[in-house]
C-alpha positions in Angstrom: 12.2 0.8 -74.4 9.9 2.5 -71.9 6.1 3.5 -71.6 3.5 1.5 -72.0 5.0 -1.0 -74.3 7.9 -2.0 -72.0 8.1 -5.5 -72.2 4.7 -6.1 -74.4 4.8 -8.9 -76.1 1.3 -9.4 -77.0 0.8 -13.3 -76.7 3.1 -13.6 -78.9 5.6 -16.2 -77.6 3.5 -19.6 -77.6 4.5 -22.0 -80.5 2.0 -21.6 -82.5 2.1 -17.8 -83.2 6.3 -18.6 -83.9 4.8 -21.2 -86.8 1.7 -18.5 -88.0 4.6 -16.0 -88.8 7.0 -18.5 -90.1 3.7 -19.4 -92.7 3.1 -16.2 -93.6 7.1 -15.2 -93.9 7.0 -18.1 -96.3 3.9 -17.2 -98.1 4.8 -13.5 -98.6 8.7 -14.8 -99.9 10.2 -13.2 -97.2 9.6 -9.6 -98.9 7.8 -6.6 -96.9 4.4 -6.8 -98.7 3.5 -2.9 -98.2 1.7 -1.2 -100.9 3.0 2.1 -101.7 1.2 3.6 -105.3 0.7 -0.2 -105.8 4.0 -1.3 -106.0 5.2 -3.5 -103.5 7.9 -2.4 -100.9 10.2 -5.7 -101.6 12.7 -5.4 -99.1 13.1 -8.1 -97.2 10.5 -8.4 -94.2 11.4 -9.1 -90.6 8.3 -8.4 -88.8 4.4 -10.3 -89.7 1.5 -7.5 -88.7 -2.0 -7.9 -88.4 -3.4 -5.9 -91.6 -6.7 -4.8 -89.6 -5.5 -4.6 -86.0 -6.7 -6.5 -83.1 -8.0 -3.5 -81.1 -10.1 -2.5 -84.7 -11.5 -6.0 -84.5 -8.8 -7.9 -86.5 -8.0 -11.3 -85.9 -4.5 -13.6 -85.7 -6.0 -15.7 -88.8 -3.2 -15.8 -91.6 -5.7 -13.8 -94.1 -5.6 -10.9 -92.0 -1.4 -10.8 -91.4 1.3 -9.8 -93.7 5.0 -9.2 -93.6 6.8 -6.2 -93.1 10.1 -5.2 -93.1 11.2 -3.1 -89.8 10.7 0.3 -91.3 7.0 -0.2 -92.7 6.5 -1.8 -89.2 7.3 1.2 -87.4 5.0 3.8 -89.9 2.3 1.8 -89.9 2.4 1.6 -86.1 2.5 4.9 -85.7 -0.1 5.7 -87.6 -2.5 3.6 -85.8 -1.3 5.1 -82.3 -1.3 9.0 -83.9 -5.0 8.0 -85.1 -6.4 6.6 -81.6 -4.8 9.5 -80.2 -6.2 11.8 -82.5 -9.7 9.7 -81.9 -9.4 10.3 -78.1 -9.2 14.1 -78.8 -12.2 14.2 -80.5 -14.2 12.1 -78.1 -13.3 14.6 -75.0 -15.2 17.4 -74.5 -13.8 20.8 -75.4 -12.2 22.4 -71.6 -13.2 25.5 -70.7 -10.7 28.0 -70.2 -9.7 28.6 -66.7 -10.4 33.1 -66.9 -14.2 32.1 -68.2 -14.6 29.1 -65.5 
């Protein structure tokens, strides 16, 4: 992989993240636990993601983690990187264009 992200592992490789996501693997029955029309996705979860994520403010406690399998792992991801994105955007101030400069 390559960008940003290369190698990112978050923090995640001490022990007690390893046992965090093994709890909440357990907890959620192993099943991806995204809510699509209110029915659960229910394949089988690989991944364990922070519900509000930590640059929002969210926090590694177990209340605010939930499994996911690979593929709701990957859309909700990329929906929090389109919206920063899209919140950058907004934040920068409109350029003028070079002929009216």
């Amino acid at each position: 992989m390559s960008g940003g992200w290369a190698g990112h592992r978050g923090g995640y490789d001490d022990a007690e993240w390893h046992a965090r996501r093994r709890r909440v693997l357990v907890r959620d029955g192993g099943m991806c636990q995204w809510p699509s029309a209110g029915i659960r996705c229910y394949s089988r979860a690989s991944h364990v993601d922070h519900i509000v994520n930590r640059a929002a403010g969210g926090t590694d406690d177990e209340t605010n983690l939930w499994s996911l399998c690979i593929r709701h792992h990957l859309v909700k991801t990329s929906r929090e990187g389109n919206a920063a994105r899209h919140r950058l955007r907004e934040a920068r101030p409109p350029e003028r264009h070079p002929g009216l400069l």
